[in-house]
N, C-alpha and C positions, 0 to 999 in steps of 0.2 A: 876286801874279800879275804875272809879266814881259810878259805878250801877253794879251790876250782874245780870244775866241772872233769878234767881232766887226772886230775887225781885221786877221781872217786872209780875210776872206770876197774880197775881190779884192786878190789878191795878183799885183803886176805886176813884174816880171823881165826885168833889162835885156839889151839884145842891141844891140851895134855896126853889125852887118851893115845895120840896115834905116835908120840915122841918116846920112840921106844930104844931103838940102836942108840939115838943120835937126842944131843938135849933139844929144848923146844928153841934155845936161840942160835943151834946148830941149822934148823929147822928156817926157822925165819929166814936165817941169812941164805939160803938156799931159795928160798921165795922170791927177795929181794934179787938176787943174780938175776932169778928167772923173769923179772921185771916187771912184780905186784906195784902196784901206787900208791895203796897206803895199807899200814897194818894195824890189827885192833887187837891189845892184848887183854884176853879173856881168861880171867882167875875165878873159877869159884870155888875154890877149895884151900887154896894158899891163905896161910895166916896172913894179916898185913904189913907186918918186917919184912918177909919174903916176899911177896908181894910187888913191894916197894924196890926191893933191891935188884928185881928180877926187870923191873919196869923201868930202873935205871940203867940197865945196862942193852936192855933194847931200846931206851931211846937212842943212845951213842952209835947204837947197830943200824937202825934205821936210817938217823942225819946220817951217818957215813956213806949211805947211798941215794941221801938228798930225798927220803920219802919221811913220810910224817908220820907219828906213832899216835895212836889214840887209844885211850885207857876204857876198859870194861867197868860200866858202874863206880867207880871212886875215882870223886870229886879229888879227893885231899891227894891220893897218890898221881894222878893226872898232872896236879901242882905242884908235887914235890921232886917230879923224877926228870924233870925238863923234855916230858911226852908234851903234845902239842894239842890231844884235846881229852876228852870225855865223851862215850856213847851211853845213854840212858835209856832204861824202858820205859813201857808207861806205868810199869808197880813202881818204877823207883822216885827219886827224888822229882821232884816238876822240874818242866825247863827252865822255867822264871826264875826258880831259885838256885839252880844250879848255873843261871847266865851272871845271877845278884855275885856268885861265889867267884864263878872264873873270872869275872871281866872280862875286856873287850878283847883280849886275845886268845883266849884256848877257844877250840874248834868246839861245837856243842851239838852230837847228834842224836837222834833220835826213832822212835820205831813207832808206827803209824799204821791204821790199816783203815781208817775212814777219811772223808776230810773234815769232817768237823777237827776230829783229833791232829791233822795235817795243819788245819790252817789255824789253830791252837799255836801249837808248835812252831811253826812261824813267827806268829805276831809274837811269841815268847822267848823269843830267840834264838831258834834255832839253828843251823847251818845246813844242815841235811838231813833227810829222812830216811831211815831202812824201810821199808813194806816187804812182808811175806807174812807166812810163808809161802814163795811161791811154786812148791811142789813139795812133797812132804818129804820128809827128812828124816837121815835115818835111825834118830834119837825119838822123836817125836809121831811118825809115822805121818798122818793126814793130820795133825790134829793143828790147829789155828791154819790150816791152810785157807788161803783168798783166791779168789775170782783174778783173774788174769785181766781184766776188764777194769778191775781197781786201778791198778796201776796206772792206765789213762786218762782215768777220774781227779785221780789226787796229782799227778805231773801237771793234767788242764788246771788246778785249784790253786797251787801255790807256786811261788818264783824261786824256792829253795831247791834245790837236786832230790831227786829220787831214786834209790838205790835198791836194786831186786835183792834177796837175799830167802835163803829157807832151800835145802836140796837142789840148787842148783849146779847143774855141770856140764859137761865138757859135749855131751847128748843132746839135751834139753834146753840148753840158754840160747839156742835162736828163736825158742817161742816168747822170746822177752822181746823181739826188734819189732820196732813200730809203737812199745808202749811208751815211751815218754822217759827211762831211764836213763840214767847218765852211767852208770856201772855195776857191776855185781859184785857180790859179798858173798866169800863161798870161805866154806870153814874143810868140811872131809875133802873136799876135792882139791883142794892145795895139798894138806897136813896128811892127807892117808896114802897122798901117791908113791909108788916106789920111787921116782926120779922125781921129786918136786920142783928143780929148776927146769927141768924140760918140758914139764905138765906145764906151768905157768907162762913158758914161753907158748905155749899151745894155746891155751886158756887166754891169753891178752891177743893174741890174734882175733880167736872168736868174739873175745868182746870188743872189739874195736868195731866188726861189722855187725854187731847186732846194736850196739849206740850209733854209729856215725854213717854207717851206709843205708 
């Protein structure tokens, strides 16, 4: 097993935007204290030097607190920064050939909002699924927002993890308990908080009892 179900439960996703006093691996490690499970570094605007460099030195951040780093979209920086997997969408690369790329040890995840596309993603080797968005978000507003109802569809469909993600927070994420998720993935509501390790100590509370209770 590349991931457990356990270390998908607060899943924290990085965002530049809100890295404003304090850098973004000021930021992480702040998350980290407040005892996120795993973190996903998310670049779209960094060249890939940067990138890469940025990606190495939050992997070293992360292991330090024994949680595993996963890279946004690059394969190649995913493998070169000793991060521990790759998240891909369904514009980017397929699973299959980003599973051909990583071999059998980087974590391989992915975003999903049917199960045709879930159980794809599966048999392609996936490791875990995001679905959302599950309430609109404040980048994006409603737009790819899902059925709440999905999320029970595709957790009944495949044996991989299912992970809520898309505007979710600290308000709204007990309307996820009972769908079948293993954790939430939340990007403003870590990264935009004034006290990020005390939101996250808050925030893993909550998702504890909306997965396990």
């Amino acid at each position: 097993m590349r991931i457990s179900d356990d270390e998908l439960l607060l899943y924290a996703v990085t965002d530049r935007r809100w890295a404003k006093e304090k850098t973004l691996l000021e930021q992480i490690e702040e998350a980290l204290k407040g005892g996120v499970t795993l973190v996903q570094l998310r670049e779209k605007e960094l060249g890939y030097d940067e990138f890469l460099e940025e990606a190495k030195k939050a992997a070293v951040l992360c292991h330090s607190y024994n949680v595993k780093l996963i890279i946004n979209d690059n394969i190649d920086v995913a493998l070169k920064s000793g991060a521990d997997g790759v998240h891909v969408g369904q514009s980017d690369m397929p699973v299959k050939e980003i599973r051909k790329i990583a071999g059998d040890d980087l974590i391989v995840g992915t975003s999903a909002k049917t199960v045709e596309a879930a159980r794809r993603a599966e048999e392609d080797g996936a490791d875990y699924l995001g679905v959302g968005a599950c309430f609109g978000t404040s980048t994006k507003g409603d737009a790819g927002k899902i059925s709440l109802d999905v999320l029970n569809g595709l957790s009944e469909a495949v044996d991989i993890p299912i992970v809520g993600i898309g505007g979710i927070t600290a308000d709204n994420m007990k309307e996820l308990k009972g769908r079948g998720i293993k954790g939430v993935a939340l990007v403003s509501s870590v990264f935009a908080a004034d006290d990020i390790r005390k939101e996250c100590i808050r925030l893993k509370k909550i998702a504890h009892d909306v997965v396990f209770c």
